[in-house]
TIROZA-808251 format. One record per residue (C-alpha): residue number from 1; residue in one letter; x, y, z. Coordinates in steps of 0.5 Angstrom, whole numbers, plus 500, padded with zeros to 3 digits. Layout:
<rec nr="NUM" rest="A" X="X" Y="Y" Z="Z"/>
...
***
This chain:
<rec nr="1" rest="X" X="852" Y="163" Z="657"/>
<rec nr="2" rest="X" X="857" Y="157" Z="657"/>
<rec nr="3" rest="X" X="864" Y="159" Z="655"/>
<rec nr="4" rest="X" X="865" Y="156" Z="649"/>
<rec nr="5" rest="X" X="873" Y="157" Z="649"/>
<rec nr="6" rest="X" X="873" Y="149" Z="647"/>
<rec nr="7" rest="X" X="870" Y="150" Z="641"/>
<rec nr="8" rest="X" X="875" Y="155" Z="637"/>
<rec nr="9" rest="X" X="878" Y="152" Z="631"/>
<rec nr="10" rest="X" X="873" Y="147" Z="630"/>
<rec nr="11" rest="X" X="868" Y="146" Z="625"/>
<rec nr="12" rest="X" X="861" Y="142" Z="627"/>
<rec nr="13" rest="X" X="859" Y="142" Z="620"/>
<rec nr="14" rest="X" X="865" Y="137" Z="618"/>
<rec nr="15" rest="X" X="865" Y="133" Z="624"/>
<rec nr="16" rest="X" X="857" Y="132" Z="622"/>
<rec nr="17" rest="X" X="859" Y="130" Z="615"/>
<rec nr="18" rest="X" X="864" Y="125" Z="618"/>
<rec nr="19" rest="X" X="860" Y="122" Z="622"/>
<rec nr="20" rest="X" X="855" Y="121" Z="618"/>
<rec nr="21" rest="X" X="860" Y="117" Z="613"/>
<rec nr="22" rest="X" X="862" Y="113" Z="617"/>
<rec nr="23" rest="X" X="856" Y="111" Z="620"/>
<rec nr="24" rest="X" X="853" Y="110" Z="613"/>
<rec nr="25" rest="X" X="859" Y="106" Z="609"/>
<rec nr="26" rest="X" X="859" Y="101" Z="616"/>
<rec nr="27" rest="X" X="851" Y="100" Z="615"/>
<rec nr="28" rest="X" X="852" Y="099" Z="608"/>
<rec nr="29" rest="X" X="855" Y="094" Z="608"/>
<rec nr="30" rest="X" X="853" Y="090" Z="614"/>
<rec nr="31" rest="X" X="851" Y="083" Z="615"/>
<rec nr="32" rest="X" X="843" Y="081" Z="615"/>
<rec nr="33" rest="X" X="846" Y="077" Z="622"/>
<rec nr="34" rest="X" X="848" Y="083" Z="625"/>
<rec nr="35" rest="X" X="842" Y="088" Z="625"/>
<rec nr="36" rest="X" X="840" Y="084" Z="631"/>
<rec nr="37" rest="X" X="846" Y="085" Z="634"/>
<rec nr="38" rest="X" X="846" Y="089" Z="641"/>
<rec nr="39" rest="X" X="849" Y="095" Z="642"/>
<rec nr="40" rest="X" X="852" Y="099" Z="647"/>
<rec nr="41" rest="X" X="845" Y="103" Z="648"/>
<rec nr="42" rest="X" X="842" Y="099" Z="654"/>
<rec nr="43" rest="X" X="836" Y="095" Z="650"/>
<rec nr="44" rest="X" X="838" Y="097" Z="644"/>
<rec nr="45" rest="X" X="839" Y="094" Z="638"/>
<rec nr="46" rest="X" X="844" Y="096" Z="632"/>
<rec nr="47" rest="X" X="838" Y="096" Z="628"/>
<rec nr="48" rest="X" X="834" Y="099" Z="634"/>
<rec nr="49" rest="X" X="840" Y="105" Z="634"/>
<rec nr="50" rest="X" X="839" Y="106" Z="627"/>
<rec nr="51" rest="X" X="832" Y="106" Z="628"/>
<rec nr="52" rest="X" X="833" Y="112" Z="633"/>
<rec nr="53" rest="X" X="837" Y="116" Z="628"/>
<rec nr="54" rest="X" X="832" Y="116" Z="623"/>
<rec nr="55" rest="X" X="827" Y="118" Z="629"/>
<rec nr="56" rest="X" X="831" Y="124" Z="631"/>
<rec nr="57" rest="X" X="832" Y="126" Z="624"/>
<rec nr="58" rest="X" X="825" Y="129" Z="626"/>
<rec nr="59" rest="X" X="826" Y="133" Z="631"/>
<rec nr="60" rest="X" X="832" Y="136" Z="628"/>
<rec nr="61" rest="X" X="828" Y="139" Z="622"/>
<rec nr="62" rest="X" X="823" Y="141" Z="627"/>
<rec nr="63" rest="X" X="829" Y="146" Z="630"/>
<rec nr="64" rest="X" X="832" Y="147" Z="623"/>
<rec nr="65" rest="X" X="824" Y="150" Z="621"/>
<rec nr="66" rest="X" X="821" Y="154" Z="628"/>
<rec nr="67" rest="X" X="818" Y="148" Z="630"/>
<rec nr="68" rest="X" X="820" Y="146" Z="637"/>
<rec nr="69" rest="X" X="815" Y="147" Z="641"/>
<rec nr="70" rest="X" X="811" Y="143" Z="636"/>
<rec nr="71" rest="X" X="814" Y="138" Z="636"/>
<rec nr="72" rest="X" X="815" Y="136" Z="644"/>
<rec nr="73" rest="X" X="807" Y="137" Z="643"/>
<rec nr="74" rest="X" X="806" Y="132" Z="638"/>
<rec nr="75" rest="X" X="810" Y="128" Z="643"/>
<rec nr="76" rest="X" X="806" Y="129" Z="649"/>
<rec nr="77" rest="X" X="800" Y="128" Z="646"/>
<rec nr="78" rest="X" X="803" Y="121" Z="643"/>
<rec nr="79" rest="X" X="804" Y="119" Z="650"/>
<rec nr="80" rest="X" X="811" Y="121" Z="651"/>
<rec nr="81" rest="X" X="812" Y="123" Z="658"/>
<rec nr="82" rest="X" X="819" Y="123" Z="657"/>
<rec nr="83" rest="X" X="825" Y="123" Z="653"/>
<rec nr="84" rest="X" X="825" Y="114" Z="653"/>
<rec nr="85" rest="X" X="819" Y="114" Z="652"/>
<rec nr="86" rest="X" X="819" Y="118" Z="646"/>
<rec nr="87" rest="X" X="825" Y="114" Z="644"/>
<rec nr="88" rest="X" X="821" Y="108" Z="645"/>
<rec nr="89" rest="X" X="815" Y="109" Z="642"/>
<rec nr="90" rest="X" X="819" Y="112" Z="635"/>
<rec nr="91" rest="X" X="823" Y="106" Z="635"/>
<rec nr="92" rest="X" X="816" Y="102" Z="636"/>
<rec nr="93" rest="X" X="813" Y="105" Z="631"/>
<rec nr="94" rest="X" X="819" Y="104" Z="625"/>
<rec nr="95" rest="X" X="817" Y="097" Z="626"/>
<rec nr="96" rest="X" X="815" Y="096" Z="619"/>
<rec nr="97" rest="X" X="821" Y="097" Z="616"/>
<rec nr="98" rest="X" X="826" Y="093" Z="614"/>
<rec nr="99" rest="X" X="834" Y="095" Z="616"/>
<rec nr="100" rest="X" X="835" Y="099" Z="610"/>
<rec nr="101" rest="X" X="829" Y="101" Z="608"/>
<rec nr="102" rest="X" X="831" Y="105" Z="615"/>
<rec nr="103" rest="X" X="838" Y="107" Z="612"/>
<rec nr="104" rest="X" X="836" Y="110" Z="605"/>
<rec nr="105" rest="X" X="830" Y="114" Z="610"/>
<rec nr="106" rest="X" X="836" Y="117" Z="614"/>
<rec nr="107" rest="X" X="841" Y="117" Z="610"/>
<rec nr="108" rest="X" X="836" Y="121" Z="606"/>
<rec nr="109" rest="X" X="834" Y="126" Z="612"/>
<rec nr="110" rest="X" X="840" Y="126" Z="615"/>
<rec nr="111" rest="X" X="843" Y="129" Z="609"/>
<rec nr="112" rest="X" X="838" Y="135" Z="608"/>
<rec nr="113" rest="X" X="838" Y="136" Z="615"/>
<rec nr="114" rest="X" X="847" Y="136" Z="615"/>
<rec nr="115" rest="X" X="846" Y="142" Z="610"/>
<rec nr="116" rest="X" X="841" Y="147" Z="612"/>
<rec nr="117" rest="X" X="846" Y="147" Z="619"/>
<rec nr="118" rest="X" X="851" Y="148" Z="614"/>
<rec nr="119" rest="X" X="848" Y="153" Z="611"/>
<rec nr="120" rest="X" X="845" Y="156" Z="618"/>
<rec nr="121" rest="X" X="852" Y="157" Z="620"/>
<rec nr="122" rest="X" X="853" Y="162" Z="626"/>
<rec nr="123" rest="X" X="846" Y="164" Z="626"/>
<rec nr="124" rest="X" X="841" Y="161" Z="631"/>
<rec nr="125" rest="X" X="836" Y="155" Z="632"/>
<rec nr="126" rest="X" X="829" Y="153" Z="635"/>
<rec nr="127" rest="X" X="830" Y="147" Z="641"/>
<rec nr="128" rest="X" X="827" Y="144" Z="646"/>
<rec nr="129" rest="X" X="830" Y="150" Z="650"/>
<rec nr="130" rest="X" X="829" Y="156" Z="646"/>
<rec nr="131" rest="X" X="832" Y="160" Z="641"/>
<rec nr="132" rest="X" X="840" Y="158" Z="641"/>
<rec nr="133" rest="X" X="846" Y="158" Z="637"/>
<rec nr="134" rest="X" X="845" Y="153" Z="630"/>
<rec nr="135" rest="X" X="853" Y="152" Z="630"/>
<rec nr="136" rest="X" X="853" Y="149" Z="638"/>
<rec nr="137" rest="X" X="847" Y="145" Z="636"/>
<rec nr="138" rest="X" X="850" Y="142" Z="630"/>
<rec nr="139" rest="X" X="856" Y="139" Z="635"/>
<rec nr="140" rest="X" X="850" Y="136" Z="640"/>
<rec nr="141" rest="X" X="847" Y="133" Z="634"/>
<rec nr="142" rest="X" X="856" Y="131" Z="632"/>
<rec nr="143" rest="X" X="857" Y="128" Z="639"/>
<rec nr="144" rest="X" X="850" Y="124" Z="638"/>
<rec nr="145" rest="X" X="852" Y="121" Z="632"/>
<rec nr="146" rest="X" X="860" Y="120" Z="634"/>
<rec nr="147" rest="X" X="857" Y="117" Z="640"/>
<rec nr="148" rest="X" X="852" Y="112" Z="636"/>
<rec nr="149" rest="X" X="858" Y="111" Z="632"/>
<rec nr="150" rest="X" X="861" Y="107" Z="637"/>
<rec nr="151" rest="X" X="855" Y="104" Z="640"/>
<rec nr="152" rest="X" X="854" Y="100" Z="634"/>
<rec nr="153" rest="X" X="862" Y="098" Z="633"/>
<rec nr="154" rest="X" X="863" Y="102" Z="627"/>
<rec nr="155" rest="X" X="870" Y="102" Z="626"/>
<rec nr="156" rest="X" X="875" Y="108" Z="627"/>
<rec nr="157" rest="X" X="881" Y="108" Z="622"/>
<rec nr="158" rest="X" X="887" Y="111" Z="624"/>
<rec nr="159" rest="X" X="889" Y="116" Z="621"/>
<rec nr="160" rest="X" X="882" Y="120" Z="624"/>
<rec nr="161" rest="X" X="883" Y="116" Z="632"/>
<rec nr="162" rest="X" X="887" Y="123" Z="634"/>
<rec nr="163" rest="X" X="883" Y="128" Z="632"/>
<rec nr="164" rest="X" X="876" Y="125" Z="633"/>
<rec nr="165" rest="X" X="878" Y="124" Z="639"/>
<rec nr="166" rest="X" X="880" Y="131" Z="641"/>
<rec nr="167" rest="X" X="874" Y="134" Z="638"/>
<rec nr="168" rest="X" X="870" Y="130" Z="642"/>
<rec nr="169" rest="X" X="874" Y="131" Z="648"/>
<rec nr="170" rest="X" X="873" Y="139" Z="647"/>
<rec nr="171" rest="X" X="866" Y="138" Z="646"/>
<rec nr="172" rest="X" X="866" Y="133" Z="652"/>
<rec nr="173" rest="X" X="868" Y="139" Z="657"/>
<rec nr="174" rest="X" X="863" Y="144" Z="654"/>
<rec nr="175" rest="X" X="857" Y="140" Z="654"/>
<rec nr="176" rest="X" X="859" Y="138" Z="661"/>
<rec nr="177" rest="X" X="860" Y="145" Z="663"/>
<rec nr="178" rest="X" X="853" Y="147" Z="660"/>
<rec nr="179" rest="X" X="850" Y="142" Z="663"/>
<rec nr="180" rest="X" X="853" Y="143" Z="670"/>
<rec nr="181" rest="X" X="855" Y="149" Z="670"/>
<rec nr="182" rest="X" X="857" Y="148" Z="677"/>
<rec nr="183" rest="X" X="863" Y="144" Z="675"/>
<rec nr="184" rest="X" X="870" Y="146" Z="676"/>
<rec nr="185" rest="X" X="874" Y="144" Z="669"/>
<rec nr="186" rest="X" X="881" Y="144" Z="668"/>
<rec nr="187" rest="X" X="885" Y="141" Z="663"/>
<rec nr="188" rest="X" X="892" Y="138" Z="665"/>
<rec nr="189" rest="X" X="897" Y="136" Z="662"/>
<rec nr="190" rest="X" X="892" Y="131" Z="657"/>
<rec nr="191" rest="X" X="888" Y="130" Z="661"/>
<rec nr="192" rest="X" X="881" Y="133" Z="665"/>
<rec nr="193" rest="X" X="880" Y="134" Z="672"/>
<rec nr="194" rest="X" X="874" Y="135" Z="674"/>
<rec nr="195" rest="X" X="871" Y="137" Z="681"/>
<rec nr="196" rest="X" X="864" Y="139" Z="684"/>
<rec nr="197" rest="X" X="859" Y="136" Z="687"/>
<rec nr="198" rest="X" X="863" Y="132" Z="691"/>
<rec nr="199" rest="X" X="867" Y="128" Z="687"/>
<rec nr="200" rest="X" X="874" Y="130" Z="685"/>
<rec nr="201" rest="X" X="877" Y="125" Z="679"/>
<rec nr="202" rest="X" X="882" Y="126" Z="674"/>
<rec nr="203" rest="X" X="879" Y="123" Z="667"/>
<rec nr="204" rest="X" X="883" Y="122" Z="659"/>
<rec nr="205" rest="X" X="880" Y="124" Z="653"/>
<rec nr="206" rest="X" X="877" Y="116" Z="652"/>
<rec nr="207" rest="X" X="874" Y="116" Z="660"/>
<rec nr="208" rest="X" X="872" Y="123" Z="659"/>
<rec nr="209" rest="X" X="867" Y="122" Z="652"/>
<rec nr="210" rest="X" X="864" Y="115" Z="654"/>
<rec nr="211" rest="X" X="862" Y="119" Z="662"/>
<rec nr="212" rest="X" X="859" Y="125" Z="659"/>
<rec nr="213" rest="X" X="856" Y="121" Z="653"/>
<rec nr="214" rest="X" X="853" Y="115" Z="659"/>
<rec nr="215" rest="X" X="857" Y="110" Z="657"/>
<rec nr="216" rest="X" X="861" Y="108" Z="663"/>
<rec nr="217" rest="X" X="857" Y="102" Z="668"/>
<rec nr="218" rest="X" X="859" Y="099" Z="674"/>
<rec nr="219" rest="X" X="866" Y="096" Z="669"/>
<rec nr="220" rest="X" X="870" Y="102" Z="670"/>
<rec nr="221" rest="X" X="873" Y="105" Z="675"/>
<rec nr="222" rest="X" X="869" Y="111" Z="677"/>
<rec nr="223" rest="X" X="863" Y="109" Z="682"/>
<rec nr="224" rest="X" X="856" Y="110" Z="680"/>
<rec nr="225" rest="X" X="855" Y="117" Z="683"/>
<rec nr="226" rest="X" X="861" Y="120" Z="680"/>
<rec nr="227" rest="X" X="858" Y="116" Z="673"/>
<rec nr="228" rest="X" X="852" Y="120" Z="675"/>
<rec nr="229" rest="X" X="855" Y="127" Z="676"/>
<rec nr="230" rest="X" X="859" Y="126" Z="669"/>
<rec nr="231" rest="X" X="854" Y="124" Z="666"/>
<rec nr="232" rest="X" X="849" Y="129" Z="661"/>
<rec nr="233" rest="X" X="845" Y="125" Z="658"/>
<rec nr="234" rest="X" X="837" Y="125" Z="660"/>
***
């Protein structure tokens, strides 16, 4: 089992919480015009990121409730080969709805969703791979929303910029680790050296959260088959 040393003394719930607000008071308040606009997800609008959220809100309940299994059949049998595919034909499928039809529905969901992980505490949870511990899935779902967050240009104050960052470069590290265990992680110094699969790079906590979250591109200074090695998104 990963180790999860990086995640001590931080609490997901509220990172969860956090995250959710900012997203939420940003969309509130957005202009029509900018609903259209495009984001950091590639091919995807800020209202297609949005539509997403809602959509994904699905499969956390059905982890939250034993289902997981189903839910990936339900997937399969609507034709979803894949995770893109999923995520195209559910953002299809919201098509119907207005802007902020889609943030009272997630707003709405995503709520109940924050506090049934609350109240599953450190207990286990269904996922696409099996029985796993609830409080790490609520990091996951943290680093998805955080990640969203800034793919949609929510603005960050600075007050939160230091330790937001620093919850989401530990969770960085234990994600990438998880993922490809093979990977030597060392933090130095502030910043994560990280070697293996023939790459051998030195990142700060900013290069660090956008590699594993796959927001790196051909701009920055890592090439692309070092991208692709940091890289944990499917």
């Amino acid at each position: 089992m990963t180790d999860d040393d990086e995640l001590i003394g931080l609490d997901p719930f509220d990172a969860l919480d956090r995250e959710a607000a900012r997203i939420d008071g940003h969309l509130s308040v957005l202009p029509d015009d900018e609903w259209a606009r495009r984001s950091r997800c590639a091919g995807w609008s800020v209202r297609d990121v949005l539509a997403h959220l809602d959509s994904a809100e699905r499969y956390h309940r059905a982890c939250l409730a034993g289902q997981a299994k189903q839910y990936l059949q339900e997937q399969r049998d609507r034709g979803a080969s894949d995770i893109a595919a999923a995520n195209a034909l559910d953002i299809a499928g919201l098509a119907d709805r207005t802007p902020r039809q889609l943030l009272v529905e997630w707003r709405k969901s995503n709520a109940e969703t924050r506090r049934r992980f609350r109240e599953r505490g450190d207990g286990r949870i269904d996922t696409s791979i099996g029985n796993y511990p609830s409080r790490w899935q609520a990091f996951h779902v943290a680093g998805e929303l955080a990640t969203h967050a800034d793919d949609i240009f929510v603005a960050v104050d600075a007050t939160d910029a230091a330790p937001r960052r620093s919850w989401r470069a530990a969770y960085s590290r234990f994600a990438l680790a998880e993922e490809k265990p093979d990977l030597a992680i060392q933090v130095d110094g502030g910043r994560t050296r990280i070697s293996g699969r023939e790459i051998d790079v030195e990142l700060d906590d900013d290069e660090l959260i956008d590699a594993v979250a796959g927001r790196l591109d051909e701009s920055t200074r890592l090439d692309a088959p070092t991208r692709a090695v940091l890289n944990t998104m499917p």
